[in-house]
N, C-alpha and C positions, 0 to 999 in steps of 0.2 A: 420428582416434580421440582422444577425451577421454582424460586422467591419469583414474588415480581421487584421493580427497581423503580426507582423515579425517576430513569434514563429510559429512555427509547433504544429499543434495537439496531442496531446499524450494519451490520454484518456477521455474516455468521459461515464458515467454509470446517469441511473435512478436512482433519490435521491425518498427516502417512500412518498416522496411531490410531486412527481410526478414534480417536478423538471431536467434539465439534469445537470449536473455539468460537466466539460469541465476542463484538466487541459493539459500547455504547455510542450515542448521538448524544454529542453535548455532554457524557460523562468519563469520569475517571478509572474506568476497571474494563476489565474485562474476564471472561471466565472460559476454565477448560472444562469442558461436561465429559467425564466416561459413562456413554450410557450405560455400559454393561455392569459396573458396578453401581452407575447412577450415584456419582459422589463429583464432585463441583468443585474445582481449585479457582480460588479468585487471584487478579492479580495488577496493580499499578500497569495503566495503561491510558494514554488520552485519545480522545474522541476517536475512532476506527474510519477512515473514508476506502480502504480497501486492504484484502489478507488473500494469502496464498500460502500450499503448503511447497516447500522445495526442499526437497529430501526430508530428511530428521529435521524439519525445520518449520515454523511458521514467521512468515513473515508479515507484519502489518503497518502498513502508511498511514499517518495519519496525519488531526487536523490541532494547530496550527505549527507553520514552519514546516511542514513535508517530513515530521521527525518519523525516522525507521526505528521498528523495533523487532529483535529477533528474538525467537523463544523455539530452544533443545528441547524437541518433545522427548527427548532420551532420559531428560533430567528433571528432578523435581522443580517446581514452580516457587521460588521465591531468591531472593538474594539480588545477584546480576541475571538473572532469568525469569523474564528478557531480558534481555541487554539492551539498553539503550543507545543505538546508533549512532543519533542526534539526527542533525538536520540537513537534507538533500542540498538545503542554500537555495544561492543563485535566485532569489527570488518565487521559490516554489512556497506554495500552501496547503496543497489538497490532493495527497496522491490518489486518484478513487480506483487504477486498474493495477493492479499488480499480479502478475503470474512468473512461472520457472521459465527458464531458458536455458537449459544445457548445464546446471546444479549452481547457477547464479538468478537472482529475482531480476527482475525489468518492472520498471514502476512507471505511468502515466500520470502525470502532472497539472493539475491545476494552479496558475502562479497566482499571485497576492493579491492584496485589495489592489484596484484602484491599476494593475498592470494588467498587460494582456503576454502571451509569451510564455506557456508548459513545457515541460520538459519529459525527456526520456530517458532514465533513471537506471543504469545498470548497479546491480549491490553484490559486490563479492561475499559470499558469505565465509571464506576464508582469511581473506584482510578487514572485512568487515568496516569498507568504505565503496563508497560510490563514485561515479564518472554522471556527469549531469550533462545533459546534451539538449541546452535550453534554446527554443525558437527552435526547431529544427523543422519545426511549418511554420513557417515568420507570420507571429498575431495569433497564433491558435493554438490549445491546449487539446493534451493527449488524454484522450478518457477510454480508449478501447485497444486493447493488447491480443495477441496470439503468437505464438511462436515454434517455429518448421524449421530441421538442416540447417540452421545457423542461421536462420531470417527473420527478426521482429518485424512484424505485421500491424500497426499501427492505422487505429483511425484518431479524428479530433472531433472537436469543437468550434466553434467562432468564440465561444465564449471565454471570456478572463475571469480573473480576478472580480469581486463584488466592485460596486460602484464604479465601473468603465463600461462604454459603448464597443459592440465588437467594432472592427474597421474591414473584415471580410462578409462576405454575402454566402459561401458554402464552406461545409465542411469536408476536409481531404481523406483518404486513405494514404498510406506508404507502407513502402518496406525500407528496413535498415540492416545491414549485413553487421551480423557479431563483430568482423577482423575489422 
């Protein structure tokens, strides 16, 4: 049985370990559950707005500054694990959709206060940097992800950044080719 927390739950995804990884709303940690042994690794992590597992790996966006963070389910949880990314840039905030794509993450973007303008976030997990592919629906943010034979399947939002008016009336779908 889980503690409870004075954070709210925000996401929670199956790590390739069969693992769940649990990350808070508005707090500092997150946790690895084994149910099978039902033993809890805590670990520095801020606010979760989206995780995915890709390969021996979880990846989790979070909120502020769009900072990545990678965590070796291979390895024990503490030290640079996770590792700290840093930050997507370019004006991002809020990655909420992140999934695999071909043994690299793709992350969907919510940009800052007060901007309008998401991005499409590919993260190497072998150089362990990203490619930001911001406005690529000019005005609209990317919150829903899938990916097929080398084609990110992308929908949006109208919505930005807190404190802005959208300046679009519908939300898009697209596709994006990996090459």
């Amino acid at each position: 049985m889980m503690a409870g927390s004075p954070a709210n739950t925000r996401d929670m995804e199956f790590g390739s370990d069969n693992r769940l990884y649990v990350g808070e709303m508005m707090g500092s940690k997150g946790a690895q559950w084994d149910l099978v042994r039902d033993s809890i690794a805590i670990f520095p992590v801020s606010q979760t707005e989206g995780m995915s597992a890709v390969g021996d790996r979880m990846i989790m966006g979070t909120y502020g500054k769009a900072v990545v963070y990678d965590l070796d389910t291979t390895k024990p949880i503490g030290g640079d694990n996770p590792y700290n990314a840093g930050s997507l840039g370019d004006g991002q905030d809020r990655p909420f959709a992140v999934k695999e794509a071909d043994g690299k993450a793709i992350l969907g973007s919510i940009s800052t206060y007060g901007e309008l303008g998401g991005a499409l976030s590919i993260y190497d997990l072998e150089t362990k940097k990203a490619d930001v592919y911001r406005n690529l629906i000019p005005e609209q943010s990317i919150l829903g992800l899938a990916y097929k034979d080398g084609i990110i399947y992308g929908s949006t939002t109208v919505s930005g950044g807190l404190n802005i008016s959208p300046t679009k009336k519908e939300a898009e779908i697209f596709k994006f080719d990996m090459e």
